[in-house]
N, C-alpha and C positions, 0 to 999 in steps of 0.2 A: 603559491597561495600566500595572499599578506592579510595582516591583522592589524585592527586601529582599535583602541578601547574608547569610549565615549565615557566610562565611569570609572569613579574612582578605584583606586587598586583595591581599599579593603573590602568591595566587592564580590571581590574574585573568593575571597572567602568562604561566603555561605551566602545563599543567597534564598529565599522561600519559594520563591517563584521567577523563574528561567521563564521568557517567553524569545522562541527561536520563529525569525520570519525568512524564508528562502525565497529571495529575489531576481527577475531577470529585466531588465529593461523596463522599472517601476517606476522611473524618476517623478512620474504623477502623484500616486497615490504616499508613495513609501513615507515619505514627512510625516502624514498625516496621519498615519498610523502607527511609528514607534512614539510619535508624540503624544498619543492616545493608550498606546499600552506601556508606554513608563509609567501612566499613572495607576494601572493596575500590577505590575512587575516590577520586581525587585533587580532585575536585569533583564537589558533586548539585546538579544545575537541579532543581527541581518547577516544572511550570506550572498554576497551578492555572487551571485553563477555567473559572471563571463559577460557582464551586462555592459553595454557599447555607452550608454549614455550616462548622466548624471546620479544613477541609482545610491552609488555608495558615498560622494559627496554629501547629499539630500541627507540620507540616512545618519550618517556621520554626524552632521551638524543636529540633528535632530536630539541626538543623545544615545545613540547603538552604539555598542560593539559592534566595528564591523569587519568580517573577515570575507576576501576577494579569492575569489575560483580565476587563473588564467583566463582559461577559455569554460564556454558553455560547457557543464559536462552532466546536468538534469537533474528535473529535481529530486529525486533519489540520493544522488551525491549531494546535492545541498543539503538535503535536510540531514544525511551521515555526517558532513563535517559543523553543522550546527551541534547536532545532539552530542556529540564528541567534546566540544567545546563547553557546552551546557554541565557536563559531568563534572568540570573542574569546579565549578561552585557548590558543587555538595549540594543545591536543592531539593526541597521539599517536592516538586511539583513542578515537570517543566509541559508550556502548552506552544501547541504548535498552531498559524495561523497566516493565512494566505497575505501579501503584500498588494494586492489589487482594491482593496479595502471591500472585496465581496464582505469580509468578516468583520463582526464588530465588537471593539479593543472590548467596550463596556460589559459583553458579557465572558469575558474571561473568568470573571469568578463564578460564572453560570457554572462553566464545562469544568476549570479545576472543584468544585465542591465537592465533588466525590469521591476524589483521589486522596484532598487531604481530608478526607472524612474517614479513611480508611474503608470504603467498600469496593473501592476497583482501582485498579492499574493503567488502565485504559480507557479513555473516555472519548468519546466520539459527538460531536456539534450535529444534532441532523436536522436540516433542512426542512423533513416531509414529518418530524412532529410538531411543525410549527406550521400552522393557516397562513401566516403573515409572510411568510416568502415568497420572495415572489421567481418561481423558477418556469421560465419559458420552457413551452410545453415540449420543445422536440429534445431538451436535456431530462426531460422527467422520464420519456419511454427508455433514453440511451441508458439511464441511471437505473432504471428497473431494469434490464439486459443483464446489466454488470454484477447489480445485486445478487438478483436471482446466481448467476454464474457464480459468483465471490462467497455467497453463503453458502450455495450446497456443494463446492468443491471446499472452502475451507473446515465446513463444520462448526461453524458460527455465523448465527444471525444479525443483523442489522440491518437499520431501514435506509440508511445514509454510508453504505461501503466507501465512497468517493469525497469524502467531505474531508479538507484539508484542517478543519477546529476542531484539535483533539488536545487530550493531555496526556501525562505521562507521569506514572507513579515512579520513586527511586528504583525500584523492582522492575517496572517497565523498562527503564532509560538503560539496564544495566545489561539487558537480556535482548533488548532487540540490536539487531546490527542487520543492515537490509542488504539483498542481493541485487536488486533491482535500482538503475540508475534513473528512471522513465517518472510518467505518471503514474504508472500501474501500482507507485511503492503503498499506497493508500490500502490498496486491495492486499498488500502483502504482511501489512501489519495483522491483518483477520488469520493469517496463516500461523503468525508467530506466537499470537497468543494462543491460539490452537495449542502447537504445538509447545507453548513453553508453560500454559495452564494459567497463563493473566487472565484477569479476571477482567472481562467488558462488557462496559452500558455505555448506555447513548443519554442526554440529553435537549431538549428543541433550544433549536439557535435561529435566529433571524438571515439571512442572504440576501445580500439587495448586487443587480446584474449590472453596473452601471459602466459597464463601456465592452463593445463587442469583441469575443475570442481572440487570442492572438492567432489561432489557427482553425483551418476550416475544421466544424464541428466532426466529420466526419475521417479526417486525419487523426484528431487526437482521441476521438472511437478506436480506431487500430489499432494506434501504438499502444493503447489502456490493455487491448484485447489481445494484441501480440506478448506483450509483457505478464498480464492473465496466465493466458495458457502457460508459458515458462515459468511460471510457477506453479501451478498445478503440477507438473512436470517433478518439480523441485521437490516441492515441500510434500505432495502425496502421490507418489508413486503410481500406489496400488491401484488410486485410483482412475487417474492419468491412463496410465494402460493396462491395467484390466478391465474397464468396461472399455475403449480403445477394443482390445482384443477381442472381448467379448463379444461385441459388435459383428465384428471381422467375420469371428468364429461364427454368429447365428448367418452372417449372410453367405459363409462358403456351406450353411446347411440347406439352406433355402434353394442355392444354386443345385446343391446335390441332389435335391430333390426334384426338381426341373431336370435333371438327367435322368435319374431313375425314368419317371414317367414318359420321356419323351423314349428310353428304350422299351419299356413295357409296350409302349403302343407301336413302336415300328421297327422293335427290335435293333436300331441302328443306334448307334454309341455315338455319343457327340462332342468327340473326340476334346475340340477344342473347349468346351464347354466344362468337360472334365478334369483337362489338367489345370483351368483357373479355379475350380471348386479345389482342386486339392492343394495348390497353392496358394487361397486363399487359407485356408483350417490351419496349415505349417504359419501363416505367417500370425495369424489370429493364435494360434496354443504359442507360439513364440513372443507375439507381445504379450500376452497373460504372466508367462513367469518373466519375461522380465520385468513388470511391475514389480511380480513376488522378491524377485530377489533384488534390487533398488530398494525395497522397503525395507526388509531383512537388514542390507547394509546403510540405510537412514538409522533402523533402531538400533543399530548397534554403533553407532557415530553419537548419533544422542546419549545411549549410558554413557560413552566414555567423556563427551562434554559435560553430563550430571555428575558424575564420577569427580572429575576436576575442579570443579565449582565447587562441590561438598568440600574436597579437601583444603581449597584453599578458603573457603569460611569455615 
């Protein structure tokens, strides 16, 4: 991984607002957007992830910082060794924003206003409180999928889970560290603040679609949806596989009851029938407590991370 600074060193200083852009094969739009958000930030990270063409040249001359991933390794890892880099200027406020120019530089101080207002941590660009986006209809049903998924496994709401225009309080920046290297990292920040008790609102941002997916719509569905579940996995447990078992558990009842009756009425035991009810209920009461106990040892991994954090502030 190599690093280029576009600004001056006493930068690196302090900076009020960090804007980090994670890029892969941008060379189009990328100019045109850290040249638009220099004039709202007080510094621009690009990280270019593994990008074959002109991406980080582009960037570079434009006025970024820019620091080079090898190879591809997603934007997950992008946007980790962005915000990593963002921590060393001490800011107020770092926001994060797609390099395809969906986003736009001029409302950066839309989506930071809150953070440096002191009401949240976490700020989210969405889409769907704004009329004027214009988002093709087959990404609006994929997007309500995700949501619906993203908020009732994380235990936070939002109407925009997937929107890459967010910001981030010194408290945010400090506390999240993502597990996920994919697309899905979007959906994992709802997890973190769950879990780390940041505080998040959303604000309406504009989205214009202006050149088609790098990949077929329904590939990067999966990979959002495969990465999803691994987190739910992760980050809750109990809930993961308790209703997982729960499930299991009502349908090895249901089967047992189709045995029952089917002997009632002809007396004859249905053998095979039987030992899949019973091995279903062992396998259904078996995922249930291993939810219980993965959660047990999540909240006890958490005090001792609370624990360490107190003592070292």
């Amino acid at each position: 991984m190599t690093e280029s600074n576009g600004y001056a060193k006493e930068t690196l200083c302090k900076a009020g607002t960090v804007a980090v852009i994670p890029a892969y094969n941008e060379e189009r739009f990328i100019g045109s957007v850290v040249i638009k958000a220099c004039k709202y930030a007080d510094a621009v990270i690009v990280v270019d992830d593994g990008s074959t063409d002109a991406t980080a040249e582009i960037a570079r001359l434009a006025g970024a910082t820019v620091i080079q991933h090898e190879r591809n390794a997603g934007k997950g890892a992008a946007l980790s060794t962005g915000l990593r880099a963002a921590r060393a200027y001490d800011p107020a406020v770092v926001v994060l924003l797609d390099a395809d120019y969906q986003h736009r530089p001029r409302e950066m101080g839309l989506v930071t206003a809150p953070v440096l207002a002191g009401e949240a941590d976490i700020v989210v660009g969405s889409r769907y409180l704004n009329d004027a986006s214009d988002v093709p209809t087959h990404r609006v049903l994929g997007h309500r999928v995700f949501n619906l998924m993203t908020n009732l496994s994380s235990g936070l709401s939002v109407t925009d889970s997937q929107s890459g225009f967010r910001a981030f309080s010194p408290a945010a920046l400090e506390a999240i560290t993502f597990h996920s290297n994919g697309f899905s990292v979007e959906s994992e920040m709802q997890f973190i603040a769950k879990e780390q008790g940041l505080r998040m609102t959303e604000v309406p941002i504009t989205i214009t679609y202006s050149d088609k997916p790098k990949r077929p719509v329904i590939a990067h569905g999966m990979l959002v949806l495969n990465g999803l579940l691994r987190m739910v996995g992760q980050y809750r447990p109990l809930f993961f596989f308790g209703v997982g078992g729960l499930l299991i558990f009502l349908l090895s009842l249901m089967l047992g009851g189709y045995v029952v009756v089917v002997y009632q009425q002809t007396k004859t035991l249905a053998v095979g029938y039987a030992m899949i009810t019973v091995l279903l209920g062992m396998v259904g009461i078996f995922t249930m407590f291993t939810g219980v106990i993965l959660h047990s040892v999540r909240g006890l991994v958490l005090g001792d991370q609370l624990g360490a954090r107190q003592q070292h502030g």
